[in-house]
C-alpha positions as CSV (number, residue, x, y, z in Angstrom):
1,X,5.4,-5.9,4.6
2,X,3.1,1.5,4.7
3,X,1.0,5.5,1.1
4,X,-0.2,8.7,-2.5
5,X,-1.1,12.1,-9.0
6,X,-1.8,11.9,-12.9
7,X,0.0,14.6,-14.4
8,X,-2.3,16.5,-16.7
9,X,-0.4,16.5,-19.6
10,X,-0.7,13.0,-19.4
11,X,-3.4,11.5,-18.3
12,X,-4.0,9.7,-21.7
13,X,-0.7,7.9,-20.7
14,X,-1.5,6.6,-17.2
15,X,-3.4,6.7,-13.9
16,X,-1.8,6.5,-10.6
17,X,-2.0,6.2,-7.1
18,X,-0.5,5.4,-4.6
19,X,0.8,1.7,-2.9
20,X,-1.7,-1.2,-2.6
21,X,-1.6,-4.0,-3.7
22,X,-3.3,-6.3,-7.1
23,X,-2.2,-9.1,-9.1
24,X,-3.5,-11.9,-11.1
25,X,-2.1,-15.3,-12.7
26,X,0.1,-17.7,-11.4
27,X,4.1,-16.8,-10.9
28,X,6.7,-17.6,-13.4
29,X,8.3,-21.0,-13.1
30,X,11.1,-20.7,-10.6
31,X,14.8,-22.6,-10.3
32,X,16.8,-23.0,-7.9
33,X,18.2,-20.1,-5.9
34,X,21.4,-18.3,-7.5
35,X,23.8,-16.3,-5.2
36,X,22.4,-13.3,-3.2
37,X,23.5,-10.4,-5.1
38,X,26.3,-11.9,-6.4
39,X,28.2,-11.5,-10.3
40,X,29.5,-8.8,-12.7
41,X,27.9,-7.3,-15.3
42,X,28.4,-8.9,-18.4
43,X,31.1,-9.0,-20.5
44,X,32.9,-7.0,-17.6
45,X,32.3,-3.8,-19.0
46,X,31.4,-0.8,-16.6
47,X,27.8,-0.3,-16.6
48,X,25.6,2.5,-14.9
49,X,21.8,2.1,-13.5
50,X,19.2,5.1,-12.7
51,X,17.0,3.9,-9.8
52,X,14.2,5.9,-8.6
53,X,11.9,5.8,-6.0
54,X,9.5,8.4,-3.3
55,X,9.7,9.1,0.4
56,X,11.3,11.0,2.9
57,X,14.8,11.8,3.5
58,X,15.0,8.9,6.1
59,X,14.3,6.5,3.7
60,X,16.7,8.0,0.9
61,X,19.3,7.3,3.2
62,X,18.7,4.0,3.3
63,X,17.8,3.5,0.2
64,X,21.3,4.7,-0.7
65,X,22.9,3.0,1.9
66,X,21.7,-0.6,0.3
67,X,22.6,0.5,-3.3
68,X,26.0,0.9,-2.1
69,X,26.1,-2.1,-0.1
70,X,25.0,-3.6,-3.9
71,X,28.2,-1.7,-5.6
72,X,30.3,-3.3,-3.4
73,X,29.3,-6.7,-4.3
74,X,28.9,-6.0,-7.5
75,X,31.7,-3.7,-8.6
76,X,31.2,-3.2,-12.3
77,X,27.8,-1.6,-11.2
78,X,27.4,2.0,-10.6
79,X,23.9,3.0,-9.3
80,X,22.2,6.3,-9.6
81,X,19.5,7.0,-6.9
82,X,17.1,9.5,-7.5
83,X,13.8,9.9,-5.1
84,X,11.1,12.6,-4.7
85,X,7.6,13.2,-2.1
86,X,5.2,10.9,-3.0
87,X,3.3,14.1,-4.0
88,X,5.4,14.5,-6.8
89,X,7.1,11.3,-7.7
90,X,4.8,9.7,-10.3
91,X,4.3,13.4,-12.3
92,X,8.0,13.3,-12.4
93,X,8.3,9.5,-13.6
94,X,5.7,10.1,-16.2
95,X,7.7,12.7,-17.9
96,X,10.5,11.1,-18.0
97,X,8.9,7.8,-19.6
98,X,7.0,10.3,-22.4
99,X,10.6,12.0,-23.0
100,X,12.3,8.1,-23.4
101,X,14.8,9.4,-20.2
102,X,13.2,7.4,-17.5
103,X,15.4,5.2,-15.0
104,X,16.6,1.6,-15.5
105,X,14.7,1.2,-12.7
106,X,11.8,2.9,-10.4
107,X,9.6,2.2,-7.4
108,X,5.6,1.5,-8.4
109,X,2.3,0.1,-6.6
110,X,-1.1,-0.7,-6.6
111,X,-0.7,1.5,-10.0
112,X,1.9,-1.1,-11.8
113,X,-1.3,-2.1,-13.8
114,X,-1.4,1.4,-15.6
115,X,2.5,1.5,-16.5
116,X,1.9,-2.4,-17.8
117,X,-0.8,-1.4,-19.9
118,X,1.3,1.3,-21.3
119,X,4.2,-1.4,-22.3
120,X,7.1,0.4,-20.8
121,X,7.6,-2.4,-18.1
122,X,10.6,-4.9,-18.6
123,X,9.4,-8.5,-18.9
124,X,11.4,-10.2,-16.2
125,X,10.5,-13.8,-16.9
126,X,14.2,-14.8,-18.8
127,X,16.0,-13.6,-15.6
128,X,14.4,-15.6,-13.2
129,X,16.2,-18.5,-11.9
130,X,19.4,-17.2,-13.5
131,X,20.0,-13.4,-12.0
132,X,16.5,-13.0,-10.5
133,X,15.5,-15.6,-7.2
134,X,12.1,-15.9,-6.5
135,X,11.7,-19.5,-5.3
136,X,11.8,-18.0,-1.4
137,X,9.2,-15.1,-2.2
138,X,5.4,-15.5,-1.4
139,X,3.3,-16.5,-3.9
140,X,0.8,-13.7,-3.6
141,X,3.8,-11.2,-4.0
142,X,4.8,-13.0,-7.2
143,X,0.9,-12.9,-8.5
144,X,0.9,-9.0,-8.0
145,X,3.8,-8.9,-10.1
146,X,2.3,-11.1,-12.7
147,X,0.0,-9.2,-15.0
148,X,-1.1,-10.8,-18.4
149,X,0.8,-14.1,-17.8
150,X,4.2,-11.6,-17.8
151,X,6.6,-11.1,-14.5
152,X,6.8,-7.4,-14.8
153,X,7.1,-6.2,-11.2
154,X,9.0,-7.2,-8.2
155,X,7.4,-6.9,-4.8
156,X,10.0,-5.2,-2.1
157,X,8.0,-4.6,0.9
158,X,4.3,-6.7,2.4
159,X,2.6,-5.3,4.5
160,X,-1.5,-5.5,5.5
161,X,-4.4,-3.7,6.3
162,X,-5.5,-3.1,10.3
163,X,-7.2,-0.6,12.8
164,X,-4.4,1.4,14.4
165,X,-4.9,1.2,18.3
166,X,-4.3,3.8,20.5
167,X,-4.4,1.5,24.1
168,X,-3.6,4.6,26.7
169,X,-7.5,6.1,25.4
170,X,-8.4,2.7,26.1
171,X,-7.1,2.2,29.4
172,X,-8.4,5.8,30.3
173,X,-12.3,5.0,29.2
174,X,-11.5,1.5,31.4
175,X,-12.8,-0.3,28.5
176,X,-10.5,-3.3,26.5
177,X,-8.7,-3.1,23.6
178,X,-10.3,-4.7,20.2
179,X,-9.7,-8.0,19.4
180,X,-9.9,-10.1,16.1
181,X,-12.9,-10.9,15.4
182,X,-15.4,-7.9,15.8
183,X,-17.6,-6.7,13.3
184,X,-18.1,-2.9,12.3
185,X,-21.1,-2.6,14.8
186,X,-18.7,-3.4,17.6
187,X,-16.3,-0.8,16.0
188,X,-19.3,2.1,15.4
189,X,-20.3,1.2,19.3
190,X,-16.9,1.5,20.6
191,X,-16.0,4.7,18.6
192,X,-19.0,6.3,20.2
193,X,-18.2,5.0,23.8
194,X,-14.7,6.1,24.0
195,X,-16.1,9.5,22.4
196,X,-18.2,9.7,25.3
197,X,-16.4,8.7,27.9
198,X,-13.3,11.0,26.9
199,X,-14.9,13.7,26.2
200,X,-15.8,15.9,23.7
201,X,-12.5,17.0,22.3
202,X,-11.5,12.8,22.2
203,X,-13.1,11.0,19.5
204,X,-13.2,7.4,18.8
205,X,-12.2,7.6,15.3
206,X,-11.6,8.9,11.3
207,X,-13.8,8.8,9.0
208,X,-12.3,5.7,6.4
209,X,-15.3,5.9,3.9
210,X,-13.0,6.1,1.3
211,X,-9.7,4.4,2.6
212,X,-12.2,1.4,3.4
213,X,-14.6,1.2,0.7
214,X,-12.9,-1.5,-1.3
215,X,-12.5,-3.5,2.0
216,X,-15.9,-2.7,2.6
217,X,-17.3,-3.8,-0.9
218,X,-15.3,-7.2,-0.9
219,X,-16.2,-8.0,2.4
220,X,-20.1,-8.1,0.7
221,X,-19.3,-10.0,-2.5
222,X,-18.1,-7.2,-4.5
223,X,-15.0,-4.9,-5.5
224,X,-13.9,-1.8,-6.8
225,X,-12.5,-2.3,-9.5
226,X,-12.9,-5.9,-11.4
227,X,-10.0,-5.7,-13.7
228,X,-11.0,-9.4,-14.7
229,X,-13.3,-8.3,-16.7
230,X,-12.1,-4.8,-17.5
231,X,-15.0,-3.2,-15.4
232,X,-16.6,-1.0,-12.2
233,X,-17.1,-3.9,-9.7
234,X,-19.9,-2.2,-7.9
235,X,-23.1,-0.6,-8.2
236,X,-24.3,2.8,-6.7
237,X,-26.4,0.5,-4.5
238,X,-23.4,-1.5,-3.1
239,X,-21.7,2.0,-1.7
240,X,-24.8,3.5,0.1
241,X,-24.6,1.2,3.4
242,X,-21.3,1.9,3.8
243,X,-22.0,5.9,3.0
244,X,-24.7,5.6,5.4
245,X,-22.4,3.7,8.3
246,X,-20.2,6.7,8.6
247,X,-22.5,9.4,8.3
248,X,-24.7,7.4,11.7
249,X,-21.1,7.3,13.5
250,X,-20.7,10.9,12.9
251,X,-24.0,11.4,14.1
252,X,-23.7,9.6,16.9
253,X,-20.5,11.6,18.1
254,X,-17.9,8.7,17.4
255,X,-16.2,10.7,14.4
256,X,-13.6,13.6,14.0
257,X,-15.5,16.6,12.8
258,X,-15.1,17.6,9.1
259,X,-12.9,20.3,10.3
260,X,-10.1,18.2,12.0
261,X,-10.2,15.6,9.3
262,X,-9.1,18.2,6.6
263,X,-6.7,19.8,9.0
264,X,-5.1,17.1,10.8
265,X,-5.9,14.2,8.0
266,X,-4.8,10.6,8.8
267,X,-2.6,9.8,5.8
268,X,-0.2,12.8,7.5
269,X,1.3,10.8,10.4
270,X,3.2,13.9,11.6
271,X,-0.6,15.6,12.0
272,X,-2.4,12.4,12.7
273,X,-5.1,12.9,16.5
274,X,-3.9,9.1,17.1
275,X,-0.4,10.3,18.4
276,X,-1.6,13.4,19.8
277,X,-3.7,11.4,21.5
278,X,-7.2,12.8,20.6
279,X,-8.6,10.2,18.1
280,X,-8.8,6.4,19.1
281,X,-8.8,3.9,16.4
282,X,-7.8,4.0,13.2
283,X,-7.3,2.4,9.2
284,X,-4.0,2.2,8.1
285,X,-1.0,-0.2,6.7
286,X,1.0,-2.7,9.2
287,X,4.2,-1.1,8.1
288,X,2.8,2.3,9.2
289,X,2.5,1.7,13.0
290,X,6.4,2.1,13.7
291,X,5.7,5.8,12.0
292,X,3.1,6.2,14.3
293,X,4.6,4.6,17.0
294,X,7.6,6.6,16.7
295,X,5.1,10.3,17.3
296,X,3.7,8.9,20.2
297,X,4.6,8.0,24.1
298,X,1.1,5.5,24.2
299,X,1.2,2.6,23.5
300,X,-0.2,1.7,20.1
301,X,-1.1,-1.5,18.4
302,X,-3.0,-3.6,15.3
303,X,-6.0,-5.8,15.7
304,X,-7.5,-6.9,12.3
305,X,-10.3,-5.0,10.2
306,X,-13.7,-5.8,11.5
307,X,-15.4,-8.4,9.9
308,X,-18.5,-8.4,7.1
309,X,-20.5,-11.0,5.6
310,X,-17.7,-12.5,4.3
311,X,-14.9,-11.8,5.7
312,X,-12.3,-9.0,6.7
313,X,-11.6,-8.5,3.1
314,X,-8.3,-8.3,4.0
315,X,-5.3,-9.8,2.4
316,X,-1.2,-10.0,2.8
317,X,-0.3,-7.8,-0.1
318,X,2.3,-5.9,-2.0
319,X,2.9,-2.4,-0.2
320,X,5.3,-1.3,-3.2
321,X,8.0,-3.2,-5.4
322,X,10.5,-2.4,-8.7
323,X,9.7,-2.8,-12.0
324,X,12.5,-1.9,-14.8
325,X,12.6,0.3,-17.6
326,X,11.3,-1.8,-21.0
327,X,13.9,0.3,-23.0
328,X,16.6,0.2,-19.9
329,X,20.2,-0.9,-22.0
330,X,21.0,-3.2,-19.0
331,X,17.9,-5.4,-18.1
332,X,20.2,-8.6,-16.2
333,X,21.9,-5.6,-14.3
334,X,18.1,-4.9,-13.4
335,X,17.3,-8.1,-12.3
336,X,20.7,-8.7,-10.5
337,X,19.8,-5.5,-8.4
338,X,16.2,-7.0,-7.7
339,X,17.7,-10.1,-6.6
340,X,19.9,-8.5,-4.3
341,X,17.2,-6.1,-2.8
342,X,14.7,-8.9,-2.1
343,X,17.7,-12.3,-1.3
344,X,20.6,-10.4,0.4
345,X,20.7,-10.7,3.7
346,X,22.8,-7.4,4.0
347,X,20.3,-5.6,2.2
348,X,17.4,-6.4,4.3
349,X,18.8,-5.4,7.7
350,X,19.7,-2.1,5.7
351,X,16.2,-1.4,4.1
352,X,14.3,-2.7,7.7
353,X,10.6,-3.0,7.4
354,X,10.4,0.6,5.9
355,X,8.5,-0.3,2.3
356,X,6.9,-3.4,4.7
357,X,7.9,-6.9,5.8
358,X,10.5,-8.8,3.5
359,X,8.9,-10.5,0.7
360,X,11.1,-13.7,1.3
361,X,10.5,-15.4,4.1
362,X,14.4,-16.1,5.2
363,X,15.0,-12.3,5.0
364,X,11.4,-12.5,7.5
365,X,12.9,-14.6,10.0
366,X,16.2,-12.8,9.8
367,X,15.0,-9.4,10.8
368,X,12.5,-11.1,13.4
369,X,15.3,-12.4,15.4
370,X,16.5,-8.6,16.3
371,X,13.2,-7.0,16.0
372,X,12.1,-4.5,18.9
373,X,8.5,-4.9,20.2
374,X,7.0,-2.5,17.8
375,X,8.2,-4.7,14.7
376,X,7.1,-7.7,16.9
377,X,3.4,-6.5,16.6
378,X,3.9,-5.7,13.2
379,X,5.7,-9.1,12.6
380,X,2.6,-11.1,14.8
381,X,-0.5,-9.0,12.6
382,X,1.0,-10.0,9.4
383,X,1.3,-13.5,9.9
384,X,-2.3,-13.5,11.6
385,X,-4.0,-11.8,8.6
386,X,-1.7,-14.5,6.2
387,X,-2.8,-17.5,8.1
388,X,-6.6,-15.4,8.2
389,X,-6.7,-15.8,4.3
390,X,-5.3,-18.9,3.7
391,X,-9.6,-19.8,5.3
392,X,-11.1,-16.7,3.6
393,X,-9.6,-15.4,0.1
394,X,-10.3,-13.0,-1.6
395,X,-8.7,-11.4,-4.7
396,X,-6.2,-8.6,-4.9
397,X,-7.2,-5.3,-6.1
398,X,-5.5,-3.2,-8.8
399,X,-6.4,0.7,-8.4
400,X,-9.4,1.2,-11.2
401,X,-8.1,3.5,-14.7
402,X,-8.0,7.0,-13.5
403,X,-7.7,6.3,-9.8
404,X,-6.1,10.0,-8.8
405,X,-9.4,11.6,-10.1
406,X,-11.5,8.7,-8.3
407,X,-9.5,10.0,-4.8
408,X,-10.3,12.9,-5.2
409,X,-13.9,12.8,-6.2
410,X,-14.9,10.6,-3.2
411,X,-12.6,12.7,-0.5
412,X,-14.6,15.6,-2.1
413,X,-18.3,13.5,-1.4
414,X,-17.0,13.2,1.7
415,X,-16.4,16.4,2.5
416,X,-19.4,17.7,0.8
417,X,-21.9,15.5,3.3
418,X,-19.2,16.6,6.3
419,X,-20.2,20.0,5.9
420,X,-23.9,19.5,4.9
421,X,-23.8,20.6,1.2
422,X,-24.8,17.0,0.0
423,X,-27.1,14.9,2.2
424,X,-25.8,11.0,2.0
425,X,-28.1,10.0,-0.7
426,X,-27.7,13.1,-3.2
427,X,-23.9,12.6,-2.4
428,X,-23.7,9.0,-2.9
429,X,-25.6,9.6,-6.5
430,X,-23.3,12.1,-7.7
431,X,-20.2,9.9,-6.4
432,X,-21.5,6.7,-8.4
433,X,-22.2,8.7,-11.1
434,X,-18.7,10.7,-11.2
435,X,-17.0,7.4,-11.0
436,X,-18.6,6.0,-14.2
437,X,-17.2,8.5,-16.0
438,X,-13.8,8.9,-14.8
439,X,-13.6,5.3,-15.4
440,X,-15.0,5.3,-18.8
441,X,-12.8,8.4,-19.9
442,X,-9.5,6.4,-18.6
443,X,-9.9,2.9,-19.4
């Protein structure tokens, strides 16, 4: 089932972001499963892929590890691996897709709406049920995928959205951990009770008003973007409770100060105050707690977004997937290597739960079996927030048209009322405003 950027040159071409998750339509029709990984390129001939994709150095390793693994099996393959920080990664794939020299190839998210707009995605629907399996894979991993009745994208990793626990701050204040179930009062109560209790240099938690705003605006009936209909899905009056939320948490002392949210931010799990053990609770991916986990000598765990009107607004989505190249020379080779990275049982106890949970549920229940207790909470949450939406759906979300510029406008509105430049309504205007027309000028 883990983060994220529109190069300037380009930002006629696309908008990106970073990995969460959309979709729309029903999947392609499916037949019946084909070898895992399995064949020869056609015709025999020797044939050579580019395959690109971000992180660390960890998860290059891997990631390199499995394309051998896919070599072997498929020995008229070769594969190229390229991968660069997420900081850098799409500016880099853009160029390459405006010079005509990108890979066969390369890792997108909750952006693949922007590069299918563009037409340089590879329309996958002739591979599947011959090189390309899909009949074990989730159908909300498929939908993602699906944009404009075309398979154009290939789900890798699922993962969903939770409040990161830190129990030993729990077990200090003597209070209990979060269940399922609570709403944000309970959380803006307990964020200010563990504050107080701990101290003044402990605080209950970060300040998610972006991070959480689509969550927040779905749980009440509305969205961020509503690509339906080619459209903002909210109005400036929609955003200001949930402005207004955090700015009385921070008031009443259950929030990081302005200064250690810049300085140690959340997204930066290697500066995050949950492992150091100086911020509570927080809003992050399922696949991210074995990051965290990993810092950290407490004890951490998920328990589900608190609840609004409707809902947690929470869903089991794509955390990133593959899409090829539309003018890639070897497209089955494409889907062959997509089959193998989502089917083969080899591959998924290479690749882990690093880019999420397996998409497939026998590649689920494969790496379950040998799982340590950290995946077993990631594992549990999952299937609770899958079973959780089956009662409540709600739609996936694509990223709106200019999304980098969207980031960086409402981490700015943030900052701005953090640090008392903007009080919450001037802030909230300007915001709503902003948005309009970055969305208007990338559409």
């Amino acid at each position: 089932m883990k983060k994220k950027m529109l190069a300037s040159t380009l930002a006629a071409m696309v908008a990106v972001t970073t990995a969460c998750a959309g979709g729309t339509g029903g999947g392609p029709q499916q037949a019946a499963p084909q070898a895992n990984g399995g064949g020869n390129a056609a015709g025999g001939e020797k044939v050579e892929l580019r395959v690109m994709w971000w992180g660390d150095q960890k998860r290059a390793d891997m990631t390199n590890q499995a394309l051998r693994k896919f070599e072997e099996k498929n020995p008229n393959i070769k594969v190229i691996g390229e991968f660069a920080p997420s900081s850098g990664y799409f500016d880099k794939l853009n160029t390459q897709l405006a010079s005509g020299t990108a890979p066969d190839v390369f890792f997108l998210g909750g952006n693949m709406v922007d590069y299918a707009n563009k037409g340089v995605l590879l329309e996958l629907d002739p591979y599947v049920g011959k090189d390309l399996n899909l009949t074990d894979m989730d159908k909300t991993m498929i939908d993602y995928g699906t944009y404009k009745g075309k398979l154009v994208h290939v789900s890798v990793g699922a993962n969903a959205r939770g409040i990161i626990v830190n129990t030993e701050l729990f077990k200090k204040a003597g209070m209990e951990v979060p269940k399922d179930g609570w709403s944000w009062e309970d959380y803006a109560r307990t964020a200010k009770e563990i504050s107080a209790k701990l101290g003044k240099d402990v605080f209950g938690t970060y300040n998610y008003t972006v991070d959480g705003m689509d969550i927040f605006l779905k749980q009440n009936g509305k969205q961020l973007y509503d690509m339906d209909n080619g459209k903002l899905g909210f109005e400036q009056k929609d955003v200001e409770p949930w402005f207004n939320y955090w700015g009385e948490t921070a008031k009443a002392g259950g929030l990081v100060t302005p200064e250690l949210q810049v300085s140690n931010p959340p997204a930066d799990t290697s500066k995050s105050l949950i492992v150091t053990g100086k911020v509570a609770m927080g809003l992050t991916a399922s696949n991210q707690l074995v990051a965290h986990q990993n810092l950290t000598k407490d004890k951490l765990t998920l328990v589900q977004v608190p609840r609004g009107p409707k809902g947690t607004g929470v869903v089991f989505e794509s955390s990133q997937g593959m899409s090829g190249y539309a003018k890639t020379k070897h497209p089955k080779e494409v889907a062959m290597l997509m089959n193998f990275w989502i089917n083969d049982p080899d591959a998924a106890k290479i690749l882990g739960n690093d880019r999420g949970v397996p998409v497939t549920s026998k590649m689920r229940e494969l790496l379950k079996k040998d799982a340590n207790e950290v995946e077993q909470i990631i594992y549990d949450y999952t299937s609770r927030v899958s079973e959780a939406t089956k009662k409540e759906p709600f739609k996936i979300s694509y990223n709106p048209p200019g999304q980098n510029e969207f980031n960086k406008l409402a981490e700015t509105t943030v900052q701005e009322i953090g640090f008392g430049k903007k009080d919450i309504k001037k802030g909230v205007e300007d915001f709503y405003n902003g948005t309009v027309k970055i969305f208007n000028n990338n559409k």
